[in-house]
C-alpha positions as MATLAB code, in Angstrom:
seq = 'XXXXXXXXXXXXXXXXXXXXXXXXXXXXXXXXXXXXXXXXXXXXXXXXXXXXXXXXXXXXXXXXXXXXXXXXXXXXXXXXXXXXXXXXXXXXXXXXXXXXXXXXXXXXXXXXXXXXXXXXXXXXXXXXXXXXXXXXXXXXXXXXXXXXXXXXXXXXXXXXXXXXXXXXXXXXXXXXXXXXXXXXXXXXXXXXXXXXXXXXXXXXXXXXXXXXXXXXXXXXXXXXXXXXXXXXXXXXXXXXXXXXXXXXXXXXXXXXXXXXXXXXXXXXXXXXXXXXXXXXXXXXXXXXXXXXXXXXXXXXXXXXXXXXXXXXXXXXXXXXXXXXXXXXXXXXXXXXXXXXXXXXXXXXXXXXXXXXXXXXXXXXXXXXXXXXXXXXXXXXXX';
ca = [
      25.740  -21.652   13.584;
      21.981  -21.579   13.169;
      22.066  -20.661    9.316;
      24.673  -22.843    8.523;
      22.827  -25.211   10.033;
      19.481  -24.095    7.638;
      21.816  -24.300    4.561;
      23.038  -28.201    5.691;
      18.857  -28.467    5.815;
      18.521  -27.353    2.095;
      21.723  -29.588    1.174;
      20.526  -32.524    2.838;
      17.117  -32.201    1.223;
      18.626  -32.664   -2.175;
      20.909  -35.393   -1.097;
      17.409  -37.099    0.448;
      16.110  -36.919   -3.273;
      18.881  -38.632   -5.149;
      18.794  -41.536   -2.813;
      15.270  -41.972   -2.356;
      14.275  -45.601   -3.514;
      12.233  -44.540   -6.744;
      14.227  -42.213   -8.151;
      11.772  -39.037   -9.031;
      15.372  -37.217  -11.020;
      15.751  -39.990  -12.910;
      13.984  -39.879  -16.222;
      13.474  -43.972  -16.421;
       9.638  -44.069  -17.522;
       9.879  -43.225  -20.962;
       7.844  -44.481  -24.166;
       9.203  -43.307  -27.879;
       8.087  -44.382  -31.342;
       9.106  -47.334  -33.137;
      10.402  -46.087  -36.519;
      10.406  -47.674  -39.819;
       6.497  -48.829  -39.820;
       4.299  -47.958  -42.547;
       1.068  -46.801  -41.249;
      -1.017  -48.548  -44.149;
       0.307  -51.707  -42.118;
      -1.069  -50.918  -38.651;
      -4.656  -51.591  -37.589;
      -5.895  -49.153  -35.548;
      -9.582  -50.458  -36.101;
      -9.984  -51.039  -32.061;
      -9.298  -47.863  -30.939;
     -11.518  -44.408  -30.841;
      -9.809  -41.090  -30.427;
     -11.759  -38.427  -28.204;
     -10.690  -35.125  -28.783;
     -12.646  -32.128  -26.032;
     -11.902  -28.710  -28.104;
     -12.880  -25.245  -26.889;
     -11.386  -22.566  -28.991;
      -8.834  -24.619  -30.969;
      -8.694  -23.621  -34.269;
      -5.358  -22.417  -34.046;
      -4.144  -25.763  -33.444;
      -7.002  -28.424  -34.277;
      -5.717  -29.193  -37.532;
      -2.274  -29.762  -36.894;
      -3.346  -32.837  -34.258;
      -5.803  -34.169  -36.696;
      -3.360  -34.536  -39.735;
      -1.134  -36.419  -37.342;
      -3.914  -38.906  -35.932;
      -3.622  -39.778  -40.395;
      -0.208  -41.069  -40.370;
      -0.861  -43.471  -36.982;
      -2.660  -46.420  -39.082;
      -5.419  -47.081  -40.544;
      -9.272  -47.508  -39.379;
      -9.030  -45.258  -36.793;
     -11.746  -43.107  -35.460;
     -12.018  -39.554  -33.761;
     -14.760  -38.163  -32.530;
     -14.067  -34.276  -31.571;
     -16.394  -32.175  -28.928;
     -16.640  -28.735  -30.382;
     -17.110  -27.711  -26.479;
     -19.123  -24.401  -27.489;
     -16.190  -22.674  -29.006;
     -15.897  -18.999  -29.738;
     -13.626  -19.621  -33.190;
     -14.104  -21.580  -36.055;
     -13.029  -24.664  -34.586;
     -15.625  -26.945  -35.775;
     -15.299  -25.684  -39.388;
     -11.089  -26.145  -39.479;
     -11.243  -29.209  -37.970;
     -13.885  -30.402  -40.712;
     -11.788  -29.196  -43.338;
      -8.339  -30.395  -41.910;
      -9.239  -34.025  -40.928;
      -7.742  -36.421  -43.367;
      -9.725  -38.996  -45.202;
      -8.496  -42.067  -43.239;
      -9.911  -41.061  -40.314;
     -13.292  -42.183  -39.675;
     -13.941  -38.742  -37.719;
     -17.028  -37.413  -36.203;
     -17.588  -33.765  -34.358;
     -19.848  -33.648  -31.882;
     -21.396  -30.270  -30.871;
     -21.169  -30.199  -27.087;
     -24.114  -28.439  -24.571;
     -24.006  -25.932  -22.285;
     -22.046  -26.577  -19.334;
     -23.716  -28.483  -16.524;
     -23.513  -27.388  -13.423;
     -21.225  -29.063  -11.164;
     -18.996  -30.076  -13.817;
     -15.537  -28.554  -15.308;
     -15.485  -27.866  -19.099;
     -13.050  -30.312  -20.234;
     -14.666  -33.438  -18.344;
     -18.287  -32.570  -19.455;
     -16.952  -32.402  -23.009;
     -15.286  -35.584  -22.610;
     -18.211  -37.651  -21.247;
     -20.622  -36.382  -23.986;
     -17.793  -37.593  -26.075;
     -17.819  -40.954  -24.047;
     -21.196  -41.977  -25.111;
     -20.231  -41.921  -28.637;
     -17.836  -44.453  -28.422;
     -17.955  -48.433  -29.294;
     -14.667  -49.271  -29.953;
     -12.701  -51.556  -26.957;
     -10.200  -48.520  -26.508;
     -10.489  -44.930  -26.153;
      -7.409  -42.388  -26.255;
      -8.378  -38.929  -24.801;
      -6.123  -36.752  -26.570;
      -5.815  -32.760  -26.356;
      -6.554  -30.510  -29.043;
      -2.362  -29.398  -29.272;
      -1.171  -32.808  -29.190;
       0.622  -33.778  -32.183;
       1.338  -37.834  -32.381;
       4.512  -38.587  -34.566;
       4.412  -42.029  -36.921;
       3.977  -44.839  -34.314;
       3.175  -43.135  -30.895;
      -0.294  -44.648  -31.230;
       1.243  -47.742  -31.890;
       3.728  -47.859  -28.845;
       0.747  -47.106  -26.676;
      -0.753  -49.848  -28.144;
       1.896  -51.734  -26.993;
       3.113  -50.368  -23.855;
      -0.568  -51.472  -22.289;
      -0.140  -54.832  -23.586;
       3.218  -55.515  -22.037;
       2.513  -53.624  -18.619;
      -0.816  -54.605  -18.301;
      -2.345  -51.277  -17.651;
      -6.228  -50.344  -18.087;
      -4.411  -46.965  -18.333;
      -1.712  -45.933  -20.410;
      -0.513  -42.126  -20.329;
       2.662  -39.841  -21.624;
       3.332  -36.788  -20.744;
       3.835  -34.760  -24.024;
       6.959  -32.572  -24.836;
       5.673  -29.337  -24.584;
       7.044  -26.429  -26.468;
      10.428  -25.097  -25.439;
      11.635  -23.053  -27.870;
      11.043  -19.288  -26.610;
      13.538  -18.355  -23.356;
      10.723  -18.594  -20.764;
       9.660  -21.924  -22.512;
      13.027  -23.441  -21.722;
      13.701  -21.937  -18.651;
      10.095  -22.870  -16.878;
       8.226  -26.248  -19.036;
      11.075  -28.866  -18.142;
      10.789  -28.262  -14.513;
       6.918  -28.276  -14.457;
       7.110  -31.718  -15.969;
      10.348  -32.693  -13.388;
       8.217  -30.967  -10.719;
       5.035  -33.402  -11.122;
       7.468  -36.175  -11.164;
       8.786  -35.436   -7.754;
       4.923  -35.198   -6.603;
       3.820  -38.403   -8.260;
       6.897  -40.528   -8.569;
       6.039  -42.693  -11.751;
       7.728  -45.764  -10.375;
       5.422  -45.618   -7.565;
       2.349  -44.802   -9.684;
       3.377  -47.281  -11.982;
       3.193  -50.122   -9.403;
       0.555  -51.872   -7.697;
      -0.325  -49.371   -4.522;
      -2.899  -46.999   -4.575;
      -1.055  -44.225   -2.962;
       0.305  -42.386   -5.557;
      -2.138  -42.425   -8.789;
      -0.982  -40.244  -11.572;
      -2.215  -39.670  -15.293;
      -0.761  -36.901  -18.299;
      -4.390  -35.908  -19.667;
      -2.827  -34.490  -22.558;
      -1.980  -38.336  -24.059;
      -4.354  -41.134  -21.827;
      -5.317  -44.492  -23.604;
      -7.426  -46.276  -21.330;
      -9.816  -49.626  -21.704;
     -13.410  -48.173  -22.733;
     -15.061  -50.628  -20.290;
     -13.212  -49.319  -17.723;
     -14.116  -46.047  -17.928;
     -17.833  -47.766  -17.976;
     -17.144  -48.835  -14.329;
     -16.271  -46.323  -13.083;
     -19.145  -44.264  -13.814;
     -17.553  -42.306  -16.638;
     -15.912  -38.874  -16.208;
     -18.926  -38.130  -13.900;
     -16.920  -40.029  -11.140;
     -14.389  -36.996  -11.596;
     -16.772  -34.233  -12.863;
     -15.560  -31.902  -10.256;
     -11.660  -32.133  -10.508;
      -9.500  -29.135  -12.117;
      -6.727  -31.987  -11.598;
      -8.511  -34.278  -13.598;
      -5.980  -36.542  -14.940;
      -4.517  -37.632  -11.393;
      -8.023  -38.208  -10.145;
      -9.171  -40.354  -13.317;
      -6.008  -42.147  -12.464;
      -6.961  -42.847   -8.987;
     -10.425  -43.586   -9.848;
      -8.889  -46.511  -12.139;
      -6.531  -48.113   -9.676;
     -10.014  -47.449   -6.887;
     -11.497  -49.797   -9.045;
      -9.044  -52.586   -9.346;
      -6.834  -51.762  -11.945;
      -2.877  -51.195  -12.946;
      -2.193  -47.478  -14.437;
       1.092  -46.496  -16.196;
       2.611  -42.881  -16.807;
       5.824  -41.930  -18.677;
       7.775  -39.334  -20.942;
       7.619  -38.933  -23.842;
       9.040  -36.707  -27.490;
       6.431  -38.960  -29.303;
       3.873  -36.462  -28.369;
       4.584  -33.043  -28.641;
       2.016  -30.181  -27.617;
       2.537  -27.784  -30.279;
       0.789  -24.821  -27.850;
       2.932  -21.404  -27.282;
       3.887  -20.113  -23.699;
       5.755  -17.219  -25.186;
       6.049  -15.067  -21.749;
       6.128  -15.525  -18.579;
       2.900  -14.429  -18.067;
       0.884  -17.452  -20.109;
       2.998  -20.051  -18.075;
       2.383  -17.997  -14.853;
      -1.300  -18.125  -15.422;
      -1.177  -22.229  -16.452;
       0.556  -23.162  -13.445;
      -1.675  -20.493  -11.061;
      -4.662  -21.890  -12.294;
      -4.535  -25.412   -9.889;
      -1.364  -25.098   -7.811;
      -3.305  -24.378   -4.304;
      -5.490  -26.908   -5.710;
      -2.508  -29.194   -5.640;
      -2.335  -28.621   -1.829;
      -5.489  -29.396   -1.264;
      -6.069  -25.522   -0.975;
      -4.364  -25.959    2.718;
      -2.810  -22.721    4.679;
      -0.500  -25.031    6.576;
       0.561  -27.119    3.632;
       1.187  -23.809    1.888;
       3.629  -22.918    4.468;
       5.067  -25.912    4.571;
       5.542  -25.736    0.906;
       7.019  -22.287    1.231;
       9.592  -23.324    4.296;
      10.137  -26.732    2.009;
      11.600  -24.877   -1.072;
      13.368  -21.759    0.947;
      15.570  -24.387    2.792;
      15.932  -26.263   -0.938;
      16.604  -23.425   -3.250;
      17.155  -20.281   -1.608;
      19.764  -21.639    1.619;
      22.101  -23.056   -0.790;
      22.650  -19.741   -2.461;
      22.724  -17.698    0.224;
      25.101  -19.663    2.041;
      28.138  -19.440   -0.191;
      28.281  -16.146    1.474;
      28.505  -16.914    4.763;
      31.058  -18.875    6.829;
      33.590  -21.409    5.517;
      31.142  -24.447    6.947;
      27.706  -22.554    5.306;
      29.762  -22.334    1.949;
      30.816  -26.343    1.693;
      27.254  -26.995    2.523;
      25.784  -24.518   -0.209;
      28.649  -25.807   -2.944;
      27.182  -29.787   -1.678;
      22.945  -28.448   -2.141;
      23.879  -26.645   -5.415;
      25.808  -29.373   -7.288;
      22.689  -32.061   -5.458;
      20.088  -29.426   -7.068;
      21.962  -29.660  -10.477;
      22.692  -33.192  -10.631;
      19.073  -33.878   -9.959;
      17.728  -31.399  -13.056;
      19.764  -32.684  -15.411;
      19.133  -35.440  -16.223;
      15.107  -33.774  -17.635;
      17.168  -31.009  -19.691;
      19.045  -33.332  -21.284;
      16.057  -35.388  -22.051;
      14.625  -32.514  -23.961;
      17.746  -31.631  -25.678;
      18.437  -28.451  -23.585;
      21.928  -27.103  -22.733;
      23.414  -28.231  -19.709;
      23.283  -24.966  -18.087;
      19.881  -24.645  -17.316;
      20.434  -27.302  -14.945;
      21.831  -23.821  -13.531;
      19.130  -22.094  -13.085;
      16.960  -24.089  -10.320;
      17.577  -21.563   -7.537;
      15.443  -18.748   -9.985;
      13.190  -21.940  -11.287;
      12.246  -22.484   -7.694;
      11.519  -19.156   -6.681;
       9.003  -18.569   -9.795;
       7.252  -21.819   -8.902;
       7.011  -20.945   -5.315;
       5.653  -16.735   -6.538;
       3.228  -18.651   -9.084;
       2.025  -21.203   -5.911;
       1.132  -18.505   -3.489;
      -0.493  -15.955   -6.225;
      -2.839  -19.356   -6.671;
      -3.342  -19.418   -2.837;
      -3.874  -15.610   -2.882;
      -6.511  -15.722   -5.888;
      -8.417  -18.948   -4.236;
      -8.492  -16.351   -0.962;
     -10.152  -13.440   -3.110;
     -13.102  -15.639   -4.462;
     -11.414  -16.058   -7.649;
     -10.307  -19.363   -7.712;
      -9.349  -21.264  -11.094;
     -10.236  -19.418  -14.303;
      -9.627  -21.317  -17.925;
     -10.939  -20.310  -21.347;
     -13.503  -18.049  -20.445;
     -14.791  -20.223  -17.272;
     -14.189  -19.879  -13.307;
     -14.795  -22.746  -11.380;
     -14.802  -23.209   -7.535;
     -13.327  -25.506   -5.392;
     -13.787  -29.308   -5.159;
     -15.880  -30.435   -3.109;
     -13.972  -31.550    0.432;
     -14.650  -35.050   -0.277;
     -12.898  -35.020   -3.716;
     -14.527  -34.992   -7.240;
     -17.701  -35.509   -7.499;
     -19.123  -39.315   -7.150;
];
């Protein structure tokens, strides 16, 4: 009676999602190219791309010759952030001529500050032009993306426009584990409820972010956030703090073009802030852990058991399906890896509490050759 009862838990947890006002499954907030525009046609002369690079050769140039076919006028200034490669040198030699483009050769890192952010707010004080897009290194724009940014923040009225790019899913672990970290940060920061009013939920893609230079004037630059290994939620939050709208979506326009061949590179992405996600927090850890066992695991395990624990499994696996689907078929997967959320879940949950476990040992978030401690209690850094 009792586990039949746990697997009805885990069913009705999944029916709780597809009902739930917003609508986290649903893949609504999306923003694609326009085709058919020639690029000599668009003026991009308003807009400054800031590119933070630290050991990027590999994929530097690809990104810049794709920032050439967005318009014309447009500027990029790129923060060689001490590199180990020849960075600097490809992206010289790869950036096309209609880009007014500008590398930067960034300092040591300050203390107090993560890598990324310092590189972006030496980048920051380069910049004169109304609009800034911060833009990763392996972030490929396709004809027009710029341009429905562009857009989007004039009909939404957003100080902050962001997509989250397609990443790579070509390799088996690729497809099996990169569409449910992006449906996974959707069912943390529901974009319909980031994309509104409230300051509750604040959310940002950092890969892909035009926001209003000015803006990021008042709010003290990326100093306001120098501490934050989430950096893109808190810049979000520190924008809507301040008075402002924000808006998030999907998006195939912007493709990261960066390899997560085994299991091992996307174990060691998603390890690097996932206790930071719960606020590094022993009891939101287990309630994390009890969260997804009931969701993923109960379902399963309960087409074994008695005729009422079976109906109740069959009702939380189809829910858990129904509510994947409709991201794989965004990305132009197969249906049946809508299939695989019970072994999706428990890799997310392994990755989660090897985070927890490293943050215990000392060892905390590690990226590109730098380990960084924990924010401080308060939040980033004012």
């Amino acid at each position: 009676m009792l586990w039949s009862g746990l697997v009805a838990a885990g069913a009705a947890l999944w029916l709780c999602v597809l009902v739930l006002p917003w609508q986290p499954w649903r893949v609504r907030e999306r923003l694609e190219p326009e085709p058919g525009h020639d690029a000599a046609d668009i003026s991009l002369e308003d807009v400054t791309v800031l590119i933070p690079a630290r050991d990027e050769a590999a994929v530097i140039g690809e990104t810049l010759a794709a920032l050439g076919r967005q318009g014309r006028g447009l500027r990029v200034v790129l923060v060689d952030d001490r590199s180990g490669d020849d960075t600097a040198e490809v992206a010289r030699q790869a950036a096309p001529d209609s880009l007014a483009f500008d590398i930067h050769t960034g300092a040591p890192l300050a203390e107090g500050w993560i890598g990324k952010l310092w590189a972006l707010e030496q980048g920051r004080q380069r910049i004169e032009t109304p609009l800034t897009l911060l833009l990763d290194a392996d972030i490929t724009l396709r004809p027009g993306m710029l341009r429905a940014l562009l857009a989007r923040k004039e009909e939404s009225g957003a100080a902050l426009v962001s997509v989250m790019a397609a990443l790579r899913m070509r390799g088996g672990w690729e497809k099996l584990l990169l569409p449910a970290f992006i449906y996974f940060f959707r069912l943390l920061y529901p974009f319909h409820l980031s994309n509104g009013p409230g300051r509750r939920v604040a959310a940002a893609a950092g890969g892909c972010v035009l926001i209003e230079t000015s803006v990021l004037a008042q709010i003290g630059g990326f100093g306001a956030i120098r501490g934050a290994l989430i950096d893109d939620c808190a810049l979000a939050r520190a924008v809507k703090n301040a008075g402002h709208r924000t808006w998030i979506g999907v998006s195939r326009g912007a493709e990261s073009h960066r390899d997560y061949p085994t299991l091992g590179v996307v174990w060691r992405m998603v390890a690097r802030t996932a206790y930071t996600q719960l606020r590094y927090s022993p009891v939101l850890l287990l309630l994390c852990t009890l969260l997804m066992a009931l969701m993923f695991w109960a379902p399963l395990i309960g087409l074994g058991g008695p005729l009422a624990a079976q109906i109740a499994g069959g009702v939380g696996l189809v829910g858990m399906a129904v509510c994947y689907l409709p991201t794989v078929r965004y990305y132009r997967l197969s249906s049946a890896w809508a299939l695989t959320m019970p072994l999706i879940g428990t890799l997310y949950l392994a990755m989660t509490w090897h985070s927890a476990l490293r943050d215990w040992g000392g060892r905390r978030s590690e990226w590109k050759g730098r380990v960084y401690g924990r924010e401080p209690k308060g939040g980033p850094a004012a």
